[in-house]
KOLSELUM-379383 format. One record per residue (C-alpha): chain; x, y, z; residue in three letters; residue number from 1. Coordinates in nm, 4 decimals. Example, Ala and Ser with C-alpha at 12.3 -4.5 7.8 and 13.67 -1.06 7.14 Angstrom:
// residues 2
 mol       xx       yy       zz type seq
   A   1.2300  -0.4500   0.7800  ALA   1
   A   1.3670  -0.1060   0.7140  SER   2
END
This chain:
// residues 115
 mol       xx       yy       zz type seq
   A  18.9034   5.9156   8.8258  UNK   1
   A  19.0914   6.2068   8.9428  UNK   2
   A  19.0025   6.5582   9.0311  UNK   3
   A  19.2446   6.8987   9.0639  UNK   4
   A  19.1605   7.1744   9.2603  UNK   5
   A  19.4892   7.3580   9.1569  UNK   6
   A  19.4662   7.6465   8.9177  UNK   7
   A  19.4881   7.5797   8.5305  UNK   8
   A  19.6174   7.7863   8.3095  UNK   9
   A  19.3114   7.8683   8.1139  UNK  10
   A  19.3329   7.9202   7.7222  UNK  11
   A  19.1818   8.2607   7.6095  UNK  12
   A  19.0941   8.2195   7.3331  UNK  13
   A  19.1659   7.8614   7.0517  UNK  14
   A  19.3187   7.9823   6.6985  UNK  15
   A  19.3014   7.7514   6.4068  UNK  16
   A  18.9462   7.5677   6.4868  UNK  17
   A  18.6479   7.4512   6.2840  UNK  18
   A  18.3340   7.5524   6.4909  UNK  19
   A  18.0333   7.3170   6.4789  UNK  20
   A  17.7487   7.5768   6.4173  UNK  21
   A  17.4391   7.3592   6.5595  UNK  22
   A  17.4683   7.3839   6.9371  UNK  23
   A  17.4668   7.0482   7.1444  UNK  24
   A  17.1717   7.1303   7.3980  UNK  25
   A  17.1087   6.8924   7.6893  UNK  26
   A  16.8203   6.9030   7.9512  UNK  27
   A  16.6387   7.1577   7.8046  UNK  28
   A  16.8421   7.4129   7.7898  UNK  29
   A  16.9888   7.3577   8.0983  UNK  30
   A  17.3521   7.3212   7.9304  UNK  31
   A  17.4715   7.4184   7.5909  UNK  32
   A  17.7638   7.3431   7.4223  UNK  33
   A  17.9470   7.4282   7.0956  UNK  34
   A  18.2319   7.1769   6.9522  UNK  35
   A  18.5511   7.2834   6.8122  UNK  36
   A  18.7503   7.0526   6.6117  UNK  37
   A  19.1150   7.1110   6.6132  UNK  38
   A  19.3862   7.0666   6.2664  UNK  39
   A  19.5001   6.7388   6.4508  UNK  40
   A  19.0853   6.6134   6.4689  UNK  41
   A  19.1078   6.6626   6.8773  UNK  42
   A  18.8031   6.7655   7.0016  UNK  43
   A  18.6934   7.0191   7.2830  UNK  44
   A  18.3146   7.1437   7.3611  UNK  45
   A  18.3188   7.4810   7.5215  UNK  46
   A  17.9973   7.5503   7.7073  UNK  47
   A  17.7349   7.7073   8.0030  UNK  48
   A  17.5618   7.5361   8.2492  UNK  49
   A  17.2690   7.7179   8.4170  UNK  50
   A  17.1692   7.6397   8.7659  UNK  51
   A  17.0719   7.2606   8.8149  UNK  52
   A  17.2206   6.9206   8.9038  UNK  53
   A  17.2422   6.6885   8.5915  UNK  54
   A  17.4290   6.3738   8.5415  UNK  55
   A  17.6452   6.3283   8.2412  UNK  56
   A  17.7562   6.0068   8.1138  UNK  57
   A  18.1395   5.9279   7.9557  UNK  58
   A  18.2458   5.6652   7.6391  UNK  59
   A  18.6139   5.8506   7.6833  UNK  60
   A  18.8123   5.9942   7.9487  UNK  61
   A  18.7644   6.3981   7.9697  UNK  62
   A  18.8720   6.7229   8.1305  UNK  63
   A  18.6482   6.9271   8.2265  UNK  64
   A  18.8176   7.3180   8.3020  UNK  65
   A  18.6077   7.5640   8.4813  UNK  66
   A  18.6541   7.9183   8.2838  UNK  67
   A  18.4167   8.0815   8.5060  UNK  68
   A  18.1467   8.0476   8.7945  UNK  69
   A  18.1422   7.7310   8.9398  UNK  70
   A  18.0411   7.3991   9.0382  UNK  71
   A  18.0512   7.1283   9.2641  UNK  72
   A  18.0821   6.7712   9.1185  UNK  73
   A  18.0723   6.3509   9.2505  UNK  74
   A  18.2461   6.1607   9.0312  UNK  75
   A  18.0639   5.7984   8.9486  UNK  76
   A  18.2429   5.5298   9.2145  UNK  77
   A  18.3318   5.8259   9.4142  UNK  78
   A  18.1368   5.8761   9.7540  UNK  79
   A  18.2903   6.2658   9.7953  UNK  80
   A  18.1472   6.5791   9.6515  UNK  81
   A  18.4024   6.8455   9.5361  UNK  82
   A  18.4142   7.2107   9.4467  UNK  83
   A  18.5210   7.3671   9.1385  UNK  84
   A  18.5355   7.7287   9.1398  UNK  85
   A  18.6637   7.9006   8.8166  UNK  86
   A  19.0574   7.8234   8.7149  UNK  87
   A  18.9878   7.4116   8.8705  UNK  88
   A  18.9501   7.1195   8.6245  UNK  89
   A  18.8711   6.7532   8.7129  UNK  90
   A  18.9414   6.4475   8.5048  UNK  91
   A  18.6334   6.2084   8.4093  UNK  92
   A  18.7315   5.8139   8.3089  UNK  93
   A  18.5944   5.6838   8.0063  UNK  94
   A  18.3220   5.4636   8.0750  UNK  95
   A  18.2068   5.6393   8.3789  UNK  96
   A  17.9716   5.9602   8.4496  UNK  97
   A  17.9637   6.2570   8.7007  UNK  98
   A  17.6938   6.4284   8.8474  UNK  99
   A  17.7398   6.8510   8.8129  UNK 100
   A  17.5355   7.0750   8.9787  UNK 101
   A  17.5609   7.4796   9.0052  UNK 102
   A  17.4178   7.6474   9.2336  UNK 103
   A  17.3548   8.0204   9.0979  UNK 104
   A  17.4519   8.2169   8.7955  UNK 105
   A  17.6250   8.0359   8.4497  UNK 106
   A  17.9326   7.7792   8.5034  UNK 107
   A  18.1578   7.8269   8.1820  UNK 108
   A  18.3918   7.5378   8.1168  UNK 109
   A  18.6024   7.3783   7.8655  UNK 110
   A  18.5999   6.9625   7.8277  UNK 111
   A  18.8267   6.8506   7.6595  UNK 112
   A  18.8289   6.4651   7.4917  UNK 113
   A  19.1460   6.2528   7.6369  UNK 114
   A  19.3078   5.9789   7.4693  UNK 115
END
């Protein structure tokens, strides 16, 4: 597991992509996230999470790039907690989880599925 606290060069916007119409909604609400499925059949969820701390769970390795607001994160098998303000991104392993919490307001991100 692996986390980056340098600045990303966000995308703006994703041309060419199927959108999955039927929102993926986890703990009530508390985030929401809409897939897009690329021509190559990569995948990438772009979504909001609303204030909370909830613990996601990973079959493969993901990015997970903060577009806006923010969020501080432990990894699974990691004892630190780390910030991500908008423009960070971590890296999740497959196999593993990571506990997200945000404090106030909406945290936008981008996760994107790794081979």
């Amino acid at each position: 597991m692996s986390q980056s606290s340098t600045s990303s060069a966000l995308p703006k916007e994703f041309a060419g992509v199927t959108v999955v119409t039927k929102a993926n909604v986890y703990f009530d609400g508390g985030v929401i996230s809409h897939t897009l499925i690329f021509a190559d059949g990569t995948k990438k969820t772009l979504g909001l999470i609303r204030p909370g701390s909830y613990h996601f769970n990973t079959d493969a390795p993901e990015r997970m790039e903060i577009v806006a607001g923010a969020c501080r994160v432990k990894l699974d098998n990691d004892k630190t907690t780390h910030d991500y303000p908008a423009g960070t991104a971590f890296d999740v392993t497959g196999r593993s989880g990571f506990q997200i919490e945000v404090a106030s307001g909406l945290c936008e991100y981008i996760c994107s599925f790794l081979k």
